[in-house]
C-alpha positions in Angstrom: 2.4 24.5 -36.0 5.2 26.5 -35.1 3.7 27.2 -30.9 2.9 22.8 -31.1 6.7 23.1 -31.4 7.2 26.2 -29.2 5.5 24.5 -26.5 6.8 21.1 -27.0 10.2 22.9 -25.6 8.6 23.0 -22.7 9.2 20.0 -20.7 10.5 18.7 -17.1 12.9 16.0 -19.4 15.5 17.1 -21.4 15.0 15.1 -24.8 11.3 14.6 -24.8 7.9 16.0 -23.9 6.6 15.6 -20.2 4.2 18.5 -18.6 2.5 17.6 -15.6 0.2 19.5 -13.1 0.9 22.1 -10.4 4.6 21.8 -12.1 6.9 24.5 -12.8 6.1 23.8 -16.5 2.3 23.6 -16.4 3.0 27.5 -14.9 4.8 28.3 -17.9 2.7 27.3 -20.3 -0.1 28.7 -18.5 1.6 32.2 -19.0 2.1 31.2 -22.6 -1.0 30.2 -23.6 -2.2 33.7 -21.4 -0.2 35.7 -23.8 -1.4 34.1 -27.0 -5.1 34.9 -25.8 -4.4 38.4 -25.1 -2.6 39.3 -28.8 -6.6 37.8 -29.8 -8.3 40.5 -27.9 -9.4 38.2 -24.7 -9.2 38.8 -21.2 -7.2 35.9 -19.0 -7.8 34.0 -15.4 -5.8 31.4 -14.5 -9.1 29.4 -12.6 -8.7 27.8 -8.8 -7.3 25.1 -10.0 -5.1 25.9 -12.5 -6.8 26.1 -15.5 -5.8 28.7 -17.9 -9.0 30.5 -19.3 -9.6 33.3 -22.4 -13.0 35.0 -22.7 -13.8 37.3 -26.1 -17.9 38.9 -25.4 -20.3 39.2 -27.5 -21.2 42.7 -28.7 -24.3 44.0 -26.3 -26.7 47.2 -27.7 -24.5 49.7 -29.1 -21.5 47.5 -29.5 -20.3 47.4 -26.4 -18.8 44.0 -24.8 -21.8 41.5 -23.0 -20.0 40.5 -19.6 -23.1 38.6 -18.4 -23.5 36.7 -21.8 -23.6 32.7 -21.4 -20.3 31.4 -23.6 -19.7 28.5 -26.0 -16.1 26.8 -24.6 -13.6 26.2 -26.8 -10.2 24.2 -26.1 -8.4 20.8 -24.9 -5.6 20.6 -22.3 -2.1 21.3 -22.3 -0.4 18.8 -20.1 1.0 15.7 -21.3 2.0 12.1 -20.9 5.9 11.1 -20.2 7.8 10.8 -23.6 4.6 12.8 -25.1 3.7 13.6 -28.7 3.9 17.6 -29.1 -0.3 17.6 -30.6 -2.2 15.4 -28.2 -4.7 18.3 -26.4 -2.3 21.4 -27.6 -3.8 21.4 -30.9 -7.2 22.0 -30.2 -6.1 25.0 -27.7 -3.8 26.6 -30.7 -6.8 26.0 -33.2 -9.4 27.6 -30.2 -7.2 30.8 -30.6 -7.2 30.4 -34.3 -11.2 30.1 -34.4 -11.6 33.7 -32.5 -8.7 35.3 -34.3 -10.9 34.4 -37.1 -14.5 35.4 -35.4 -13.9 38.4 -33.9 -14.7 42.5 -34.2 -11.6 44.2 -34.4 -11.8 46.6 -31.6 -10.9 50.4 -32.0 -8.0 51.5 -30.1 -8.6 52.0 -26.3 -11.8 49.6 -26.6 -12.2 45.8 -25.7 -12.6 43.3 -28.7 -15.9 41.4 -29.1 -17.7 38.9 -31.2 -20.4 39.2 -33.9 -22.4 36.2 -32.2 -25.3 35.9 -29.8 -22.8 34.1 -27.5 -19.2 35.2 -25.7 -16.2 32.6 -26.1 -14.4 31.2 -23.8 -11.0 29.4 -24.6 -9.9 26.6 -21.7 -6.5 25.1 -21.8 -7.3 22.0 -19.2 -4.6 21.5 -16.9 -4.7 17.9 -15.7 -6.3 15.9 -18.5 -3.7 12.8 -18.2 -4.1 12.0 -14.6 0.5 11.7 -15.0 1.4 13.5 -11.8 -1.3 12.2 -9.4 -2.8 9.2 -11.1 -6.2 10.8 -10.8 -7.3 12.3 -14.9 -9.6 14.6 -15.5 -8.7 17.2 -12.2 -9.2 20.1 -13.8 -12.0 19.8 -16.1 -13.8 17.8 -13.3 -13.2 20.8 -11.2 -15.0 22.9 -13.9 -18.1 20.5 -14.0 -18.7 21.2 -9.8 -17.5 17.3 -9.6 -14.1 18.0 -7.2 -13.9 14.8 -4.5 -12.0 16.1 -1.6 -10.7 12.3 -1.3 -8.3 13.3 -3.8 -6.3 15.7 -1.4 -4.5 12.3 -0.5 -3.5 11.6 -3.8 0.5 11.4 -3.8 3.0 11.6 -7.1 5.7 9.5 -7.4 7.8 11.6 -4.4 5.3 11.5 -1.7 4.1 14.8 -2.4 0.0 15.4 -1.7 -2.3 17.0 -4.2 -3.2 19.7 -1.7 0.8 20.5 -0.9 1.3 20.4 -4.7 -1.6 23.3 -4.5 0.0 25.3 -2.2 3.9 25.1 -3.8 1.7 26.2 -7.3 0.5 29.5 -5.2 -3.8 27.8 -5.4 -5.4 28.0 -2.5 -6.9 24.6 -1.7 -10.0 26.4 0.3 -10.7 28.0 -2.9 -11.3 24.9 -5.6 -15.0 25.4 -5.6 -15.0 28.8 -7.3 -13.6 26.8 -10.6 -16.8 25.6 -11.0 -19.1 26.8 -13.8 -22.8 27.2 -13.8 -24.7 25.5 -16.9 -26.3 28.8 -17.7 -23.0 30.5 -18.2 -22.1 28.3 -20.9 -23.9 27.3 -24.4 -21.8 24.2 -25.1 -18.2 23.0 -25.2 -16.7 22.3 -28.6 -13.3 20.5 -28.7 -11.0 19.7 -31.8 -8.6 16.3 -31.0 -6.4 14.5 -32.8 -7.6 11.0 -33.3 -6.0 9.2 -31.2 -6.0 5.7 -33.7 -5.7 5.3 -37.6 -9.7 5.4 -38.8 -9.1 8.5 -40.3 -5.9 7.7 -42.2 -7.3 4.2 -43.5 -10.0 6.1 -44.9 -8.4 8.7 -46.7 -10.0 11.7 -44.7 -8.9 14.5 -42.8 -11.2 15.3 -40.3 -14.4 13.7 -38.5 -17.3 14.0 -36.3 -17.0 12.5 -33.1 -20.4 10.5 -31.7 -19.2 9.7 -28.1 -16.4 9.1 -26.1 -16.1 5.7 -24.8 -16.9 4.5 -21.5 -14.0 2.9 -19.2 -13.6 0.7 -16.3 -10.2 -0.2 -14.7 -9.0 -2.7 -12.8 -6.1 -3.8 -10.6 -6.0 -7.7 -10.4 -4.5 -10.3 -8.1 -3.7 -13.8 -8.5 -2.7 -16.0 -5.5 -0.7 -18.4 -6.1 2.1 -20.4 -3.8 5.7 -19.5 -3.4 7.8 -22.3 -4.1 11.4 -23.3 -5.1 11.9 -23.4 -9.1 14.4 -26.3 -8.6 12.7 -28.5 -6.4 8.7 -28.2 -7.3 7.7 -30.6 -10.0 4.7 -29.0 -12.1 1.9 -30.7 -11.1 2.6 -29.0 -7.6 3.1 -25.9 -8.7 0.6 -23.0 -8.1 2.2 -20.5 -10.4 0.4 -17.2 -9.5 1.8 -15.6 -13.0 1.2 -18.2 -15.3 -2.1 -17.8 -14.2 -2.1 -14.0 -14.7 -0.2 -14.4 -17.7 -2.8 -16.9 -19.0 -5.7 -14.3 -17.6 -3.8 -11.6 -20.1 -4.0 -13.7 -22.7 -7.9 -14.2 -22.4 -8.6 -10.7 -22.2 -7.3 -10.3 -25.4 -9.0 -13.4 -27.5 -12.4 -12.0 -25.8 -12.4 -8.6 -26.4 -10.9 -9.0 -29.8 -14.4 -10.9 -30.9 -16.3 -8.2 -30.0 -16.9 -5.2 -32.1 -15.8 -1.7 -30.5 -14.5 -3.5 -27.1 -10.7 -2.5 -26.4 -9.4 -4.6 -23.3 -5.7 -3.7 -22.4 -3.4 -5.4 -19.7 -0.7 -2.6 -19.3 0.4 -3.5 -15.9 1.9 -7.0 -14.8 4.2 -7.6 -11.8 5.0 -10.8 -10.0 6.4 -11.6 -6.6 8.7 -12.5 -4.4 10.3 -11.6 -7.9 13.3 -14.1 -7.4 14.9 -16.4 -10.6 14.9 -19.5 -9.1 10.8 -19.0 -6.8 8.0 -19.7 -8.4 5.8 -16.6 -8.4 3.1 -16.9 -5.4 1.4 -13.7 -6.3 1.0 -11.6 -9.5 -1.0 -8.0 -9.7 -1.6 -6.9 -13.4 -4.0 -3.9 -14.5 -6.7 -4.2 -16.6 -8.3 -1.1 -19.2 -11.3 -2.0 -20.6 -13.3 0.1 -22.8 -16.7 0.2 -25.0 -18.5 2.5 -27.3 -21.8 1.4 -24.8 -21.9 0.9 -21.3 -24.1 -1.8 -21.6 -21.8 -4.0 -23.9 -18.4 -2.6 -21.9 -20.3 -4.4 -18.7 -21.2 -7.7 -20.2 -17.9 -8.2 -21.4 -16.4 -7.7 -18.0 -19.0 -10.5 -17.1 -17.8 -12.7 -19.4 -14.0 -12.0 -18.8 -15.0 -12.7 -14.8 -15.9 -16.1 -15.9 -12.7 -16.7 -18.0 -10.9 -16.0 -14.8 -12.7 -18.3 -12.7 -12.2 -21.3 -15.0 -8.7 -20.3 -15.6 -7.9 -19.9 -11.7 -10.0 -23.3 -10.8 -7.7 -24.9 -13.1 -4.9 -24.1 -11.6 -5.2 -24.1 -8.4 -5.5 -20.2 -7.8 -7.4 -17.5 -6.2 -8.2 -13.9 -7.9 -9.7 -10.9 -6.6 -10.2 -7.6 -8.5 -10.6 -4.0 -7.0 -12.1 -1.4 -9.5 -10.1 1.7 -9.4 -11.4 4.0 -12.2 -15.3 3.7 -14.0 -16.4 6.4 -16.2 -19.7 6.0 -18.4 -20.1 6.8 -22.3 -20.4 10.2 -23.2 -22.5 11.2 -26.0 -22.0 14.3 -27.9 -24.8 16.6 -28.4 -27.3 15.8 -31.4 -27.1 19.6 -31.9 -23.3 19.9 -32.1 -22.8 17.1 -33.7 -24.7 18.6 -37.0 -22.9 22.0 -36.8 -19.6 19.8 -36.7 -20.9 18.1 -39.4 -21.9 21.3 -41.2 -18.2 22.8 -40.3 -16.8 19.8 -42.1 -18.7 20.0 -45.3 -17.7 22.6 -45.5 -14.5 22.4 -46.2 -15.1 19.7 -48.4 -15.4 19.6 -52.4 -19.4 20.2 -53.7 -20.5 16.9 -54.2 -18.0 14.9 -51.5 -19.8 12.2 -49.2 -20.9 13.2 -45.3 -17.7 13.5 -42.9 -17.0 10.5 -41.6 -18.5 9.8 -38.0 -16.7 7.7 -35.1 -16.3 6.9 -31.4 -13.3 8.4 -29.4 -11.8 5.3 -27.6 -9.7 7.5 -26.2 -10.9 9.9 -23.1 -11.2 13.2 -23.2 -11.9 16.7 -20.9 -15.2 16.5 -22.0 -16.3 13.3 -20.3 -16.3 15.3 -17.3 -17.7 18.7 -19.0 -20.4 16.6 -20.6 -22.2 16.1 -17.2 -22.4 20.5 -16.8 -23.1 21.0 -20.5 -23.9 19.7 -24.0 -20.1 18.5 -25.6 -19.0 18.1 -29.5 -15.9 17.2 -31.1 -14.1 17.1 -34.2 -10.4 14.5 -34.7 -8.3 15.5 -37.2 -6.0 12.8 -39.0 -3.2 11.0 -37.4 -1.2 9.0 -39.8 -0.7 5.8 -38.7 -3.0 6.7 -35.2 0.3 7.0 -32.8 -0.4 9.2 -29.7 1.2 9.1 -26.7 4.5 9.3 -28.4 7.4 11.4 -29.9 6.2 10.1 -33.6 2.2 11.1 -33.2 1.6 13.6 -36.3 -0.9 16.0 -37.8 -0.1 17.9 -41.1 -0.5 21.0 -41.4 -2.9 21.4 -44.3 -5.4 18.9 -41.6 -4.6 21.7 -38.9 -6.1 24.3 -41.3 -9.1 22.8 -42.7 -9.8 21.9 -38.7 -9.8 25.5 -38.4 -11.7 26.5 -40.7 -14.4 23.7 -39.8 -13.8 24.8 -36.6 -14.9 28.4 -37.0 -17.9 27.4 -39.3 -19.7 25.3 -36.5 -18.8 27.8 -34.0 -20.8 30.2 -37.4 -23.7 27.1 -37.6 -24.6 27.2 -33.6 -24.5 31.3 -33.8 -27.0 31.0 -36.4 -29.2 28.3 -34.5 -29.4 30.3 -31.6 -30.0 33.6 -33.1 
């Protein structure tokens, strides 16, 4: 708890909490986080694209460390969102380095630590999980899964500057991106610890939980087209008001996606234009997030939102369009790491207590992208009151440590599956 606080001083904004890639910030951490392996016995690589990486190898014949062994990954990500909480993604690094402190060999002097399992492990801290800087998530664990799109060289932040300049002031060589990419045989699974980012856990009472999936997402950038007109001198049934219409299109979103069960539709964004006090608005561009525990169900609701919007727009006498800008399917976690997460759990938990809870992430995670290179389970901790993405997002301490130790017993429960 006391490096969630170390890091969280950290930060480009005096006051707050913001880390974003390729930053002078996302370097020191990096170093950080390279130090904190080492005191564990691992040996560090920052990866090609800025990933921070710990390995610990299993013991070979004789004792000696396995280089070629395939590893279980352990870890979350380290940047963060503007204003940012100081536990969303750190926390399941710190806990990584917790889990081999626990695990491994101590190593005589002058000889390299290992681990007692028929596996190596690896610790990842992620490095662009939040998409902040470039507006693009998942860069770096995509990089990891082989999945780079050299589209996003063209990606600008907020001053103009390109992802692949942003490379080359960070000291990565942009030639170079495709040696972050793993192989599946190197790696027996990833295994990531979270906080939950909403208040299931709390309102049950429970500390920590299996996770099943992590929810599939579409986003959207909507326009409405309405006319331009003068507030003063346009009586209303003449008016084509492009954000009533959008406002009205908000509004829908949230009366059908609140009758259906484990379908979150959000409309973040909403701007109108010319943007004058006395015009009435002629066009309006809002944002819609929508997101679903299937992919199927996600899909049908965008159908039936679609059809809102035409019968909202008809009425009005407006035109919409809609570009997709982001789509990302379900990811399910492993059957197999599910149950040794479920196994870690238990136990930590009283003889006798009921099965650990299990729910959906509705958030997304680094492992939607590692999920298509190898098999991905997670374990949330509690988050009273489910804030995240803020200053007031909270995990106790006494959560931390039975995640630990649940932790380290599935990373035990796999070992023994596999042996």
């Amino acid at each position: 708890m006391a490096r969630c606080d170390e890091l969280a001083r950290i930060s480009a904004a005096p006051g707050s909490i913001e880390r974003v890639y390729l930053s002078p910030e996302h370097a020191r951490v990096n170093r950080l986080a390279a130090e904190w392996m080492r005191e564990v016995g691992m040996t560090t690589r920052q990866d090609a694209v800025g990933n921070q990486l710990g390995r610990i190898d299993r013991a070979a014949a004789g004792g000696a460390p396995d280089p070629d062994a395939p590893a279980l990954l352990l870890g979350s990500h380290l940047d963060t969102v503007p204003d940012a909480g100081r536990f969303d993604g750190i926390v399941g690094v710190l806990m990584a380095l917790e889990v081999v402190r626990l695990l491994r060999s101590p190593a005589p002097r002058d000889e390299a630590s290992v681990v007692p399992l028929p596996f190596a492990l690896e610790i990842v801290a992620f490095s662009d999980e939040e998409g902040t800087r470039f507006g693009k998530a998942l860069l770096g664990s995509s990089a990891v899964a082989g999945q780079w799109n050299d589209d996003w060289w063209a990606l600008t932040d907020a001053d103009g500057t390109t992802l692949r300049e942003a490379f080359l002031e960070f000291g990565l060589d942009p030639g170079r991106v495709a040696e972050a990419a793993r192989r599946p045989d190197e790696l027996v699974g990833y295994l990531e610890a979270h906080i939950e980012q909403g208040p299931e856990l709390d309102d049950r009472g429970e500390s920590l939980a299996v996770v099943s999936s992590i929810a599939s997402a579409r986003r959207f950038q909507l326009t409405v087209e309405g006319e331009a007109r003068h507030a003063g001198g346009t009586p209303y049934d003449r008016r084509r008001d492009a954000l009533l219409g959008a406002s009205e299109a908000a509004l829908a979103v949230e009366r059908i996606c609140r009758g259906e069960h484990h379908i979150i539709g959000t409309v973040g964004q909403l701007e109108a234009y010319p943007g004058a006090v006395n015009v009435v608005a002629g066009e309006a561009r809002l944002s819609l997030d929508l997101r679903g525990e299937f992919d199927g169900e996600r899909d049908r609701v965008w159908l039936a939102i679609e059809r809102e919007l035409d019968a909202i727009m008809g009425r009005r006498g407006l035109r919409w369009r809609a570009r997709e800008v982001h789509s990302a399917p379900a990811v399910f976690c492993e059957p197999l790491l599910q149950d040794v997460v479920r196994e870690g759990i238990a136990s930590t938990l009283p003889a006798g207590a009921d099965d650990p809870a299990v729910i959906f992430s509705r958030a997304g995670h680094d492992g939607m992208a590692i999920g298509a290179l190898t098999g991905v389970g997670m374990l949330f901790l509690r988050n009273p009151d489910g804030i995240s993405h803020h200053p007031d997002e909270a995990v106790s301490a006494g959560d931390v440590a039975r995640g630990i130790q649940a932790l380290a017993e599935s990373v035990l429960q796999l070992a023994a599956d596999r042996a």
